[in-house]
C-alpha positions as CSV (number, residue, x, y, z in Angstrom):
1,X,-58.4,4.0,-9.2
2,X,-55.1,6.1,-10.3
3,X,-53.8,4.6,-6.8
4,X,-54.1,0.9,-7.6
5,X,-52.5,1.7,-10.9
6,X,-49.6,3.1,-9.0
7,X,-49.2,0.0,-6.7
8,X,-49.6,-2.6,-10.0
9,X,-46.6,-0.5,-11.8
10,X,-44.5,-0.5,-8.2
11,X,-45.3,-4.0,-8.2
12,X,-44.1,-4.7,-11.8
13,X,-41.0,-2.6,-11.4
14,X,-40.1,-4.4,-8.1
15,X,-40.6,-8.0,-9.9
16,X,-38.5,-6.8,-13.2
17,X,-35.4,-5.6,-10.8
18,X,-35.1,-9.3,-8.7
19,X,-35.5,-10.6,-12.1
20,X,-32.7,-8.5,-13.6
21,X,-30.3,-8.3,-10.7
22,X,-30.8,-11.1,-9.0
23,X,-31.0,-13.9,-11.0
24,X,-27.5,-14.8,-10.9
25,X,-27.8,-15.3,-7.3
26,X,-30.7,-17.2,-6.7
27,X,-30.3,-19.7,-10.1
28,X,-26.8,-21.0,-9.5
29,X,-25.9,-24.5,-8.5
30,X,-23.4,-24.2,-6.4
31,X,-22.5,-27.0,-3.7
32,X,-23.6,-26.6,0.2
33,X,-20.5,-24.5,1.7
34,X,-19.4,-26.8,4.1
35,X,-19.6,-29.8,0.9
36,X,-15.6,-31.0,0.0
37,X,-15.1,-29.9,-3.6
38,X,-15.3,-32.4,-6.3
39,X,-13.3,-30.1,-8.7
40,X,-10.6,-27.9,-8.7
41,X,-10.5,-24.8,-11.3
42,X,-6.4,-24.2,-11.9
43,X,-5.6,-20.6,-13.4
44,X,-2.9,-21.3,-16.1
45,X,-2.5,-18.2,-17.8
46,X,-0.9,-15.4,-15.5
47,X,-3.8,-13.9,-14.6
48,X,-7.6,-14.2,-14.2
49,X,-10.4,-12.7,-13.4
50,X,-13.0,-13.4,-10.6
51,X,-16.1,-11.5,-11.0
52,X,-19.2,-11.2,-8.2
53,X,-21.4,-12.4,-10.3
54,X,-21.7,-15.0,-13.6
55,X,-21.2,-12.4,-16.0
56,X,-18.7,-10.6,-17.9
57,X,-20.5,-7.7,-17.2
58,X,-20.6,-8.2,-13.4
59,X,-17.6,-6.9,-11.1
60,X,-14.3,-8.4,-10.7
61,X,-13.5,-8.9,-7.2
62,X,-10.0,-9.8,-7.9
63,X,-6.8,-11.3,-10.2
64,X,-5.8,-14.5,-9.4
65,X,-2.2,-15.4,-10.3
66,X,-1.1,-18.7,-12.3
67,X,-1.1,-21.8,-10.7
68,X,-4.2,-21.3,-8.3
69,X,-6.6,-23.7,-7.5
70,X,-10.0,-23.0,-6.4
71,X,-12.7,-25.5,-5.6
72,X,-15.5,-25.2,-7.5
73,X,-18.5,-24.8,-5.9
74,X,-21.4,-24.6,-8.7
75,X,-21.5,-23.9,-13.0
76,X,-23.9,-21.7,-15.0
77,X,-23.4,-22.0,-18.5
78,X,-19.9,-21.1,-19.4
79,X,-19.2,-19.6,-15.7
80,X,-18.2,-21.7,-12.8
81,X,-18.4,-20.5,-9.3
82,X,-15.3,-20.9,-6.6
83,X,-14.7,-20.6,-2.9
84,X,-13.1,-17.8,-2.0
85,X,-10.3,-17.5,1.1
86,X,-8.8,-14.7,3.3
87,X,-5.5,-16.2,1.6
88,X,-6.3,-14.8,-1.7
89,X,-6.2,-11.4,-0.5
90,X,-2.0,-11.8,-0.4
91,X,-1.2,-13.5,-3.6
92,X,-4.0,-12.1,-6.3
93,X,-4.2,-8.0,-7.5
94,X,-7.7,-7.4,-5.4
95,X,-9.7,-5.0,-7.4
96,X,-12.7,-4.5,-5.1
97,X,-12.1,-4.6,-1.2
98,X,-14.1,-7.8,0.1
99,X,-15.2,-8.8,3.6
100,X,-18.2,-11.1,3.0
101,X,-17.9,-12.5,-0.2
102,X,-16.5,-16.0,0.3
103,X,-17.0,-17.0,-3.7
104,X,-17.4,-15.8,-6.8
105,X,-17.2,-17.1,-10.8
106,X,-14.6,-17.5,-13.3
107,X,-15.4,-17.8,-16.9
108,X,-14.4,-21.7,-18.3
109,X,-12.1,-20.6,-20.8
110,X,-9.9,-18.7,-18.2
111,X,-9.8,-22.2,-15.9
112,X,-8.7,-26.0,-16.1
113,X,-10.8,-28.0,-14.8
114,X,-9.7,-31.3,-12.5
115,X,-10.8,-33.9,-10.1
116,X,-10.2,-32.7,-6.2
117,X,-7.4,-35.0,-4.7
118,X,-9.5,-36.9,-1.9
């Protein structure tokens, strides 16, 4: 009996931590990688952050300079989520060393927002 207990609290726990940490990647609406972008997110301060994940609280992978367009690949809420390039690695202050991460999100207030030129 004090074993299925065990296995139903493992359980819960298990559930509450893909809840917690990964919602953010498994709720986003982001566009099929290969898609073209239909917007562009334009930094136009002189620097701003991209974090891992849609949160302020999440990591920042990097510092983009003014004057960088990303294409925007999905929104949640006030956070939009852009493709990431090898490029950015010599023109933003990287904060956090990445090799597979090929996006990550911006708050809204830190981007313009703009067509894609076709």
């Amino acid at each position: 009996m004090r074993t299925r207990g065990l296995r139903d609290t493992a359980r819960a726990l298990v559930v509450a931590a893909l809840t917690l940490f990964a919602g953010p990647t498994f709720s986003q609406t982001a566009a099929p990688a290969n898609a073209p972008a239909r917007e562009m997110a334009t930094v136009p301060t002189s620097h701003a952050s991209v974090h891992m994940a849609a949160g302020s609280g999440s990591e920042v992978l990097m510092m983009v300079p003014k004057g960088t367009a990303l294409p925007v690949l999905g929104r949640k809420g006030e956070w939009v989520q852009v493709r990431l390039t090898p490029e950015l690695r010599k023109t933003s202050i990287v904060i956090r060393w990445y090799k597979n991460e090929d996006n990550g999100w911006m708050h809204d207030s830190t981007v313009v927002i703009s067509p894609a030129k076709p």
